[in-house]
Each structure stands twice: as C-alpha cells, then as structure tokens.
N, C-alpha and C positions, 0 to 999 in steps of 0.2 A: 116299092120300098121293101125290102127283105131285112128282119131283123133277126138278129141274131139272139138265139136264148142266153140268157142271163146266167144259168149255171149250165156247166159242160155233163158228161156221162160219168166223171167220176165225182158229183156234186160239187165243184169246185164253181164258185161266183166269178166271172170274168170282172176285166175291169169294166167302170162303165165309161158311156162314150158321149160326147155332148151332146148326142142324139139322143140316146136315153133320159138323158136329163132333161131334156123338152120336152118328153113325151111323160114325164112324169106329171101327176096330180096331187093336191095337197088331200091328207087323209080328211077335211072337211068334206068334201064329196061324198066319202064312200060312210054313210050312218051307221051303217052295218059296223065298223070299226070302232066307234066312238070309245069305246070301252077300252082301246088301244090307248088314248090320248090319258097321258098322265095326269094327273090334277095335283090340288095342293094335299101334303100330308094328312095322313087322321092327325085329329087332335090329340096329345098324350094324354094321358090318364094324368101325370105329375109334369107338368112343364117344367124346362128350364129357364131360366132368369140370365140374362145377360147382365155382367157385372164386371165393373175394375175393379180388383184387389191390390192391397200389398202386402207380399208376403217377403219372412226374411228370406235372403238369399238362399242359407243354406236349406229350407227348405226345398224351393225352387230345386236347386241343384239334384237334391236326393231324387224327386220326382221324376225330373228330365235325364235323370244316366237311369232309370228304369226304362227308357225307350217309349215308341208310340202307347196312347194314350193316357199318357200321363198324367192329367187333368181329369180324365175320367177317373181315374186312378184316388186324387184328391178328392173329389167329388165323393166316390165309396167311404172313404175314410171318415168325410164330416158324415156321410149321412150316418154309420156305424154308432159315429157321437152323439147324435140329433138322437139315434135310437134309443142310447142307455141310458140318458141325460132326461127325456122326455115322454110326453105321447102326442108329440103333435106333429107324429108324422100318421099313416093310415097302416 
C-alpha cells in the first residue's frame, strides 16, 4: 500500500481519498491530544438570560438598520441605564 503525503512541497493539502478516511482514528485514542477536544464554554462572569420581549417597532427598526449586532447593541444601552439608575450591577 503506497500512500500518498497529505500536503505536497509547496504545503498545499491535497484532497483526501476514501482511503484516507479509513485510515483515519478518532482523536479519543491519541490522550496526548485531549486538550485539542473542545469542551463546554467557561462560565461568564454576568450570564446572559434568555428572554421574549416586546418592543415598539420603531425601536426595533432603529436598532436593526444599525446592521449586525444589533441586540447586543440594545443590550449596551439598558445596561448604560441599569448603570445610572442603580448599583445593582458590579
């Protein structure tokens, strides 16, 4: 069986071949690895809360033609309120 290397001379990955994929092993074998395999996230310092709201539209609107993340966006803003309003953030 003659196999072929995986990257060529100018480091380029060829494609792989159903051969390859046989001969492949799942990273549980190799412990050495472990550290590879992703886990669940740390835990945040302030979690977020999953929640339905309604807001008025034109809110809504304002937020969403600022483009991507626009909820975090919202989110900034109450916490801004939560800041001047209170001290029961940290």
């Amino acid at each position: 069986m003659n196999r072929q290397p995986l990257i060529d001379d100018d480091g380029e990955v060829r494609e792989l071949t159903s051969e390859d994929f046989k001969r492949m092993r799942p990273i549980s074998e190799f412990p050495e690895l472990q550290f590879l395999v992703k886990r669940d996230r740390p835990p945040e310092q302030h979690p977020k809360t999953k929640l339905t709201i309604q807001l008025d539209s034109v809110v809504v609107d304002f937020f969403k033609a600022h483009g991507e993340g626009w909820q975090t966006e919202i989110n900034a803003v109450l916490h801004k309120y939560v800041e001047s309003k209170s001290t029961y953030l940290p």
